[in-house]
C-alpha positions as CSV (number, residue, x, y, z in Angstrom):
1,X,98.0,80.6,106.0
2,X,96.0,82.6,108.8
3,X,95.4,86.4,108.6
4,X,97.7,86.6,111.6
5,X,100.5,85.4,109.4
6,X,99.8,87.4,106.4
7,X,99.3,90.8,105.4
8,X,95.9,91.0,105.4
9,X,94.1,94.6,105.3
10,X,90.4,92.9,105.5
11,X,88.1,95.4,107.1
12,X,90.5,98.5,107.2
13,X,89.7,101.8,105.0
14,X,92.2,103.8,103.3
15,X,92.9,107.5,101.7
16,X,95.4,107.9,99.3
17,X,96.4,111.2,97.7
18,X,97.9,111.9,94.4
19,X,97.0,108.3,93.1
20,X,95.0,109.3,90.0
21,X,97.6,108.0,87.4
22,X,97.3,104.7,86.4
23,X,101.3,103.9,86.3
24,X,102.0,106.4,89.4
25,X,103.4,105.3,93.1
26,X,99.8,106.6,94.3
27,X,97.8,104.0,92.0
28,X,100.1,101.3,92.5
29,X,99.9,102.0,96.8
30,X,95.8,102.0,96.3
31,X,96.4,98.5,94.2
32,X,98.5,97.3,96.7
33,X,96.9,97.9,100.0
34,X,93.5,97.0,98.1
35,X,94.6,93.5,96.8
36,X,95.3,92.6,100.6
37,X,91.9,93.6,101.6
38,X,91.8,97.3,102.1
39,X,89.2,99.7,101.1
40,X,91.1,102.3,99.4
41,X,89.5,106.3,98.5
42,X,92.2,107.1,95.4
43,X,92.4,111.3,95.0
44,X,93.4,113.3,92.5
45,X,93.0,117.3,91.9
46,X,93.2,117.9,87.8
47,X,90.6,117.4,85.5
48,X,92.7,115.8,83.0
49,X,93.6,113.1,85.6
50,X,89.9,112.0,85.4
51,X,90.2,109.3,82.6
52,X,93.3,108.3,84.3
53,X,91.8,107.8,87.9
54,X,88.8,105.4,86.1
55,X,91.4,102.7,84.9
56,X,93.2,103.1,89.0
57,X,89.7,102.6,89.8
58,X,89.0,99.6,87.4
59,X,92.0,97.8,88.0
60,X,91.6,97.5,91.5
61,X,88.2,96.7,91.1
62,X,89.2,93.8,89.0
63,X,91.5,92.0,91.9
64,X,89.5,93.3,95.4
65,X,85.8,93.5,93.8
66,X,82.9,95.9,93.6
67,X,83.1,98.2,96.3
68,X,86.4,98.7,97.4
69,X,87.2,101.8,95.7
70,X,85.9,105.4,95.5
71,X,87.6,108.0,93.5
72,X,87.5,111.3,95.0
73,X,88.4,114.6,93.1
74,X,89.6,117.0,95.2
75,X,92.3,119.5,96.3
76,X,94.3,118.6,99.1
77,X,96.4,122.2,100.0
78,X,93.9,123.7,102.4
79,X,92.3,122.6,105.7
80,X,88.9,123.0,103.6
81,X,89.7,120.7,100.9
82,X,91.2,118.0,103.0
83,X,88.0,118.0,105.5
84,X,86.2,117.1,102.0
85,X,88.3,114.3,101.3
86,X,87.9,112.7,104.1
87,X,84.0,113.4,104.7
88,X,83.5,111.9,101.0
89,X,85.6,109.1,101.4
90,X,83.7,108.0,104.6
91,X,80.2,108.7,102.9
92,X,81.3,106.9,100.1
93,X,82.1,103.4,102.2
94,X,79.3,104.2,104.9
95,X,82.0,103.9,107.5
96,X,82.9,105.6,110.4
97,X,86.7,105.9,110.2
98,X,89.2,106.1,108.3
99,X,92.1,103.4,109.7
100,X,95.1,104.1,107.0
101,X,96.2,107.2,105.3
102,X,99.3,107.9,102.8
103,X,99.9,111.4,102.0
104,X,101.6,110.3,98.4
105,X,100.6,114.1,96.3
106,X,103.4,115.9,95.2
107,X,104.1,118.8,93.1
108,X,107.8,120.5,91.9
109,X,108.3,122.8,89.9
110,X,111.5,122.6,87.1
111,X,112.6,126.0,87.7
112,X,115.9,126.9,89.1
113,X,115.7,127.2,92.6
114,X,116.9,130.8,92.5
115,X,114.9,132.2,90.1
116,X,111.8,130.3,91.1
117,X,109.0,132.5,91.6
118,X,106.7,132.9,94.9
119,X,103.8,131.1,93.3
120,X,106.0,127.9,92.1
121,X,108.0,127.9,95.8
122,X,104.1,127.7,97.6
123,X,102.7,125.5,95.7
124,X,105.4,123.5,96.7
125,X,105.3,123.7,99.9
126,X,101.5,123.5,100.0
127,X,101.8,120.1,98.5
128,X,104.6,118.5,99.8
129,X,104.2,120.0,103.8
130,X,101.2,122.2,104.6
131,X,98.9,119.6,102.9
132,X,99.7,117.1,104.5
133,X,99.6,118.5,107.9
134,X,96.2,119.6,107.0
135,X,94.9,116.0,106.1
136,X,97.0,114.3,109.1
137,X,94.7,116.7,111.1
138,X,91.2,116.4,109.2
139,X,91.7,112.4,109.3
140,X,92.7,111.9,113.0
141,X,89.6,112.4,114.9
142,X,88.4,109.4,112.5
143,X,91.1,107.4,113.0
144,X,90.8,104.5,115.7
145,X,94.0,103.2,118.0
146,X,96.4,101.5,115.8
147,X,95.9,103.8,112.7
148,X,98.7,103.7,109.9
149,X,100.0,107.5,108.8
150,X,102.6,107.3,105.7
151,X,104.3,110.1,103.9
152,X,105.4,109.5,101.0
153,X,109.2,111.7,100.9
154,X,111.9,111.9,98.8
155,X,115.9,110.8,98.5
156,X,115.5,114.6,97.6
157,X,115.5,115.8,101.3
158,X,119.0,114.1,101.7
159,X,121.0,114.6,99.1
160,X,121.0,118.2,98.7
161,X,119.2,118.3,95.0
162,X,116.0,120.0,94.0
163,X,116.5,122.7,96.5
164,X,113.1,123.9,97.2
165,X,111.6,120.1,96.4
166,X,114.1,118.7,98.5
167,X,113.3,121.0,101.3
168,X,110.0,121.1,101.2
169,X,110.5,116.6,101.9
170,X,112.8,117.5,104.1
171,X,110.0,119.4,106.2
172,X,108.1,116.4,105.9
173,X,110.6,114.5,107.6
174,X,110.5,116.9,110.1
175,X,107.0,116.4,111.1
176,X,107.0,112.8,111.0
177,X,109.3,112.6,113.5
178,X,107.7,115.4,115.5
179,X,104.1,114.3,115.3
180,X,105.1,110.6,116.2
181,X,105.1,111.4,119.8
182,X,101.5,113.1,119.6
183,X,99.7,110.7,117.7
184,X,100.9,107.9,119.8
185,X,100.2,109.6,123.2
186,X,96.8,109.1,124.9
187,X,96.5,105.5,123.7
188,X,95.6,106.5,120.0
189,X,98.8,104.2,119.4
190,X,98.9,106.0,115.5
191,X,101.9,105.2,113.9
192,X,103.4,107.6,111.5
193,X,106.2,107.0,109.2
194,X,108.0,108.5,105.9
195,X,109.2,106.0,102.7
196,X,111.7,107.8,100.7
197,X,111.9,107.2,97.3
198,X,115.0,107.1,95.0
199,X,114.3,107.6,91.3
200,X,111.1,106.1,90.4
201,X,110.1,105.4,86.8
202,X,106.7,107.2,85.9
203,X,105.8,109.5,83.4
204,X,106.3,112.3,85.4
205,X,109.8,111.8,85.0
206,X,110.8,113.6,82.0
207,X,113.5,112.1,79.3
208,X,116.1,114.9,80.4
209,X,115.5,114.6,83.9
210,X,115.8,110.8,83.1
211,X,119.2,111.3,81.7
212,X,120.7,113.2,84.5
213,X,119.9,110.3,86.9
214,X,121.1,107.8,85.5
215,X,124.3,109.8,84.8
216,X,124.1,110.4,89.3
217,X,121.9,108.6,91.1
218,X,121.9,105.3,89.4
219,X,125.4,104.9,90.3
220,X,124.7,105.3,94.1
221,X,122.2,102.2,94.6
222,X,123.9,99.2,95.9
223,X,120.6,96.7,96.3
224,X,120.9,96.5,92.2
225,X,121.5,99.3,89.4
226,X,118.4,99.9,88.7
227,X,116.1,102.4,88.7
228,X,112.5,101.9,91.3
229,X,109.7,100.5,90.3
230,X,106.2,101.6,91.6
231,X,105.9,98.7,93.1
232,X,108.7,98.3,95.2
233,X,107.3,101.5,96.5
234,X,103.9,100.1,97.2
235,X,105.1,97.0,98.9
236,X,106.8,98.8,101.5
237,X,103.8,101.4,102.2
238,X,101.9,98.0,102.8
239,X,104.4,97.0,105.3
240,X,103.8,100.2,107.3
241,X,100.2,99.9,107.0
242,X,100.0,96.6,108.7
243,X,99.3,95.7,112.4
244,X,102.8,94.2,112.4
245,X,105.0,97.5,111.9
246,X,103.1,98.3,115.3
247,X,106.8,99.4,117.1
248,X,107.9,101.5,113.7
249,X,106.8,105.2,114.0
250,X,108.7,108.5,113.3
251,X,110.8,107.0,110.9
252,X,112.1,108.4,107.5
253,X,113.2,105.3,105.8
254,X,115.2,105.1,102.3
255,X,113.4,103.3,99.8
256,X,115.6,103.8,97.5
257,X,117.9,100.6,96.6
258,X,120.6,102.0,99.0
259,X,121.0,105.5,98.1
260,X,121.4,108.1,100.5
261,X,122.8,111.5,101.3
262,X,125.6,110.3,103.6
């Protein structure tokens, strides 16, 4: 099969956020977009994710190669610390641009949403909105025509759950669709798109959360009853990130087995 018929990456370099956590959506996107030929810069913020971001970083080693991967720790809330992101991950490939990026950190907090204090409702917000903007505008000037953008959102903004979590997605969504028009004006031709994940299994699901899900949202898939799996989160970033989703931009699309907040 040709290149032209595939989903070949070959030559393209991508950022990844939140993907130090070797059985999270983030690590499985880097795997993912790497296997098909992408460089891929995996990020991560805590210390104790360190150990964690070397077996990302091994396992995709072991199916693209020496060379396709750099692990950058760093924060990803302020202008400041997404300019660093993206100078290291260009230093660390010797390249000149940066062709793919998936805004995939998160953070939510598991306090009620009105008791939650003014610290727990900014770092949300940080994370989930302001960050993103930030790296969307620290990674544009390096981003040639055709360049991929995908956030990665949340049934959450939809369904009226997680108030502060679901709004803070639900601003995402918001600037998606928004910034599709400016990133696709003056020939750049950048796409930018938001997947939606349902209920993913990772181990930042905890066993009560767990338990209230599959008492609610399980019921509400219709593709299978079954919770996600990283991977079918993965495969459809890598959809988005190729040349052939060229006429999709300032979508927020369900990934999610059906559910939805209809």
């Amino acid at each position: 099969m040709s290149t032209t018929d595939s989903l070949s990456l070959a030559g393209k370099t991508a950022i990844i956020t939140g993907s130090g956590k070797e059985n999270g959506i983030g690590a499985a996107i880097a795997l993912a977009l790497a296997r098909n030929g992408a460089r891929v810069a995996i990020n991560y913020v805590s210390e104790a994710t360190a150990p964690r971001s070397l077996k990302v970083a091994a396992s995709i080693e072991e199916v693209a190669g020496k060379g396709s991967v750099v692990i950058i720790q760093q924060d990803v809330t302020t202008p400041e610390g997404t300019k660093k992101l993206v100078e290291k991950a260009i230093e660390g490939f010797g390249v000149d641009r940066i062709d793919i990026l998936v805004n995939n950190a998160a953070w939510a907090s598991r306090e009620p949403a009105l008791t939650m204090g003014r610290e727990s409702v900014e770092k949300t917000f940080n994370t989930c909105v302001l960050g993103p903007l930030y790296l969307i505008q620290a990674t544009v000037p390096h981003m040639p025509q055709g360049g991929r953008i995908i956030n990665v959102g949340s049934v959450a903004s939809k369904l009226g759950i997680e108030a502060v979590y679901g709004a803070a997605k639900a601003a995402m969504d918001a600037l998606t669709y928004s910034l599709a028009r400016d990133l696709g004006s003056d020939n750049k031709r950048i796409t930018i798109n938001t997947v939606m994940p349902g209920p993913v299994l990772t181990d930042s699901l905890k066993d009560e959360e767990f338990e209230m899900l599959k008492e609610g949202l399980l019921n509400l898939t219709r593709a299978e009853r079954r919770f996600g799996t990283v991977q079918d989160i993965a495969d459809s970033v890598l959809l988005l990130a190729n040349e052939k989703s060229r006429w999709i931009t300032g979508e927020v699309i369900s990934v999610s087995g059906g559910i939805t907040g209809n």
